[in-house]
Every structure is written in C-alpha cells, then in structure tokens.
C-alpha positions in Angstrom: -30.9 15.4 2.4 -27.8 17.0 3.6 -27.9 20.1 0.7 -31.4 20.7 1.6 -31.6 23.6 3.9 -34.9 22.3 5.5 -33.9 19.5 6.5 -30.7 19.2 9.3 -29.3 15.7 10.4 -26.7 15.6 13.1 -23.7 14.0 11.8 -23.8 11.5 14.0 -27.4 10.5 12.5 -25.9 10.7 8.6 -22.7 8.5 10.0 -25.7 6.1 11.1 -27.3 5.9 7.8 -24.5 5.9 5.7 -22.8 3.1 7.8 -26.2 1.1 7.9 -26.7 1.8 3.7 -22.8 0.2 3.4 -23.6 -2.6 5.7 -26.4 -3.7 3.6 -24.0 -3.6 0.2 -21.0 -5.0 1.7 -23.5 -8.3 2.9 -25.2 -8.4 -0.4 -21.7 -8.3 -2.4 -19.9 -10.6 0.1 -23.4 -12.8 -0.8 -22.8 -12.6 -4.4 -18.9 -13.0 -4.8 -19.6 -16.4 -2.7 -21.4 -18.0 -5.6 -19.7 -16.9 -8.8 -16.1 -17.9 -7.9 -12.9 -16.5 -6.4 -11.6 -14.3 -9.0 -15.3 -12.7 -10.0 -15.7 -12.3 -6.5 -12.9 -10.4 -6.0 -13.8 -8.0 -8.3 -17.3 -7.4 -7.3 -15.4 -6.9 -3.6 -13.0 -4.0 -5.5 -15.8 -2.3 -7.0 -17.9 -2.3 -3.6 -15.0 -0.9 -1.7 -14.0 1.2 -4.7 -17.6 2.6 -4.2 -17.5 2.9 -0.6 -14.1 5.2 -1.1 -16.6 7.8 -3.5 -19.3 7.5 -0.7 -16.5 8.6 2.2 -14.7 11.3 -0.6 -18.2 12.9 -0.9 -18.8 13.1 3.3 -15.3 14.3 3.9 -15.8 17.0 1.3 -19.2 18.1 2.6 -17.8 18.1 6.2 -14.9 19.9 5.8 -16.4 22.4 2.7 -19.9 22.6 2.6 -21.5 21.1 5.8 -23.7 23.9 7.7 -23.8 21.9 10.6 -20.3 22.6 10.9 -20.9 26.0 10.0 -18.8 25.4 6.6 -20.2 27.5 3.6 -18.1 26.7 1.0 -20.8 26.7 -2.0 -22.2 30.5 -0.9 -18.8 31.7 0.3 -17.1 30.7 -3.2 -19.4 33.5 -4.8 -18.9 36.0 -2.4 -15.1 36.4 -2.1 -14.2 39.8 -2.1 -11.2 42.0 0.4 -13.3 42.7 3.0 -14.4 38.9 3.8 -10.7 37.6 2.3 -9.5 39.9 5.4 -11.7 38.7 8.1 -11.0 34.9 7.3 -7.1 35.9 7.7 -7.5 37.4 10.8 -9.8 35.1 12.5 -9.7 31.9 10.7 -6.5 31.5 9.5 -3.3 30.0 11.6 0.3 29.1 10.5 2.0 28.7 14.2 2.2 24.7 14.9 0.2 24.1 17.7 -1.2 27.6 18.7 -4.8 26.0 18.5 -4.7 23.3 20.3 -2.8 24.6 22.9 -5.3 27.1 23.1 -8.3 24.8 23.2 -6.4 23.2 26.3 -5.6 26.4 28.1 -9.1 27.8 27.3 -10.5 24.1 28.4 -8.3 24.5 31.9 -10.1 27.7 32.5 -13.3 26.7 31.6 -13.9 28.9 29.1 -14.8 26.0 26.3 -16.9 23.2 26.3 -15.6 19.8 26.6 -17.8 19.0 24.0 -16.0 21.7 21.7 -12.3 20.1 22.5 -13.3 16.5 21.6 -15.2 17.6 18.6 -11.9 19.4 17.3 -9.4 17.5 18.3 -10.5 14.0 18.4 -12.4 14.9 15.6 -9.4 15.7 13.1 -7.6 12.6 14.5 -9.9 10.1 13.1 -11.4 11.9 10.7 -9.2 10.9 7.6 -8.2 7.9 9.2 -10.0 5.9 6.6 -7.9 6.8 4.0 -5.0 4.3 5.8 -7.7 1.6 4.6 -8.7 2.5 1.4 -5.6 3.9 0.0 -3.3 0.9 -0.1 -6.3 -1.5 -0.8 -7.3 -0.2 -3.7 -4.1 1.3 -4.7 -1.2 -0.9 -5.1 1.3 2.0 -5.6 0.7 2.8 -2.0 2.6 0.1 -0.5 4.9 1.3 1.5 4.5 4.2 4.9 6.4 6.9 3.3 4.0 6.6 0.3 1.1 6.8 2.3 2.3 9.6 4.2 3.1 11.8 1.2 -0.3 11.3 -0.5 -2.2 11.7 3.0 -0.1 15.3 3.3 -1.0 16.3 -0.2 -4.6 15.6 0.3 -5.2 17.3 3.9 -3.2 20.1 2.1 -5.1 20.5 -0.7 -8.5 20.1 1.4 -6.8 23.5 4.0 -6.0 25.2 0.6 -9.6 24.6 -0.5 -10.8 25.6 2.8 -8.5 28.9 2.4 -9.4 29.5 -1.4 -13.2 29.4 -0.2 -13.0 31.2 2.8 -15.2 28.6 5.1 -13.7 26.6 7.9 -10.4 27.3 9.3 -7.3 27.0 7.2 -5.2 25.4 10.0 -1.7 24.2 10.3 -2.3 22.3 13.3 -5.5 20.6 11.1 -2.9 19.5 9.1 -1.0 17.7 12.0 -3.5 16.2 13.6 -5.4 14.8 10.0 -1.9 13.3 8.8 -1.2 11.9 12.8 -4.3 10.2 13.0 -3.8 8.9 9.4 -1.0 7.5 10.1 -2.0 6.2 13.3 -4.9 4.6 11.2 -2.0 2.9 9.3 0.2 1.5 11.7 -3.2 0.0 13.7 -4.5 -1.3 10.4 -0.6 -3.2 10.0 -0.5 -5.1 13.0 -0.7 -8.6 12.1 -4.1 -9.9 13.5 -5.9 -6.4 12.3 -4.0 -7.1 8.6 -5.4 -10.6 8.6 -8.7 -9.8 9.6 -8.9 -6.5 6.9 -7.7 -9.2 4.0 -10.2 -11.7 5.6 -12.9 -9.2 5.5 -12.3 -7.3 1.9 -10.9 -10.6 0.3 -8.4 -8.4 -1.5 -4.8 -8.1 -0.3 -4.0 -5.0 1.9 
C-alpha cells in the first residue's frame, strides 16, 4: 500500500497497522514457544524478533528514502541525477555546520515563522526514530554487548542512511540528523539498561538482552 501512489496512509495510520500486524505474531509465537519447550521456544522467539528487525529495516528505509509523505523520492530521484538537480540539493538540502538546523527550527519557531507541528515532527522525530535499533541490535547480536559497540554500529548506519540520502538526492543530508538519530539511540540504550526495563525486555523476548 505504501508504493502505490493511489493510495496515501499517514504514518501514524501505517505505525498503527504495522504495530497491530506484530502484536498478533508476537501473541501467536509467545503461544507456541509455551508448548514445545524452553529451548524450541527460544528460537521461534529469535526468529519473530529477527523478523520484526526486517519489518522495522524496511519502514526506516521507506521513511527516510522513499516515503512521499515525507516528500522523500529516492526511487524517481536515483534516475534523474544530473548537475543541475546535484546543485540544487547542495544548496538547499545539504548542511555540514553542527547544529545550524536546529537552531534554526527554534529561532524560526520563536518568531513564529514554523509550525509547532514542523519542530516536533523534525526534531522529536529523529530522536526516536532509530531508537529501536538499542533493542534489536544487542538482542539479536551478541557482538554488540558493550555501549561503545553500539555506538559505533548506530553511527555507521545513520551515516550510511545521510550518504544514501546524499547519493539520491531526496531528503536532507544532515549533520545535525546525524546527532540527533545516534542521541536518541543511545538514549534508547541507556533506558533500555536500567535494571527493571532489562528485566522486563528479557521477561518479554525470553532471550537475554
């Protein structure tokens, strides 16, 4: 539904669905793991989360590369790369000075000239939008065990996601994306390791986090 340009769902709508569709597995595997034993049922718990990880890799991608709603075209602006367009992105979409944009959403917010709605999309936004990689990351990845493990891998992939962003001129190639996608990250990460949330996350996935 969300690559077919007839039909246009909010993304709080998709978030909705998605979250409703992942409900429904996580109950039926949690069912299932019950009855066939510990160890079998820690594996079918792996593979569900394992496929909820692909599920959120897919609606990352399409938000931050492809998503119209968001104004990202990605897919069309991949085949139409050329100096003229290469210039315009660099001029208007492009920034390299830490915190220029959001400073400027919060003097252009002071003097009305912005939306609230605008700020909170943008900032808040970027915050918590790869914050689910502080769960799935060291859950299914044993590697990642450590903060400055998970920091490294969460910088290479916003990073890589700006460079893609660059490479197909869509979006905004933005160093301050880049702060406030690895911040909330790592805020994600420190939450998700306080005692009582670390119990309940091990409680919940019955694998160790």
């Amino acid at each position: 539904m969300s690559v077919n340009p007839r039909i246009r769902i909010s993304p709080v709508a998709r978030l909705v669905l998605l979250c409703s569709c992942c409900l429904a597995i996580y109950f039926g595997s949690l069912l299932i793991s019950k009855t066939i034993g510990a160890e079998q049922g820690k594996k079918v718990m792996k593979r569900t989360f394992s496929l909820f990880f692909v599920i959120y890799l897919i609606l990352i991608s399409t938000f931050t590369l492809f998503d119209s709603y968001f104004g990202r075209r990605g897919a069309v602006m991949a085949f139409k790369w050329n100096v003229e367009t290469f210039g315009c992105y660099i001029r208007n979409s492009l920034n390299i000075i830490p915190f220029a944009t959001i400073f400027g959403y919060i003097s252009k917010l002071s003097s009305g000239q912005i939306n609230t709605n605008i700020v909170i999309t943008n900032i808040f936004g970027n915050l918590i939008a790869f914050g689910p990689f502080a769960l799935f990351l060291p859950l299914l990845f044993k590697k990642i065990n450590t903060f400055k493990k998970f920091f490294i891998t969460i910088l290479c992939i916003v990073v890589m996601v700006e460079l893609l962003q660059f490479a197909m001129l869509t979006g905004s190639c933005d160093i301050d994306d880049v702060i406030l996608n690895v911040g909330g990250a790592c805020i994600f990460y420190w939450v998700f390791h306080i005692k009582p949330i670390h119990a309940f996350i091990n409680k919940l996935a019955m694998i160790t986090y």
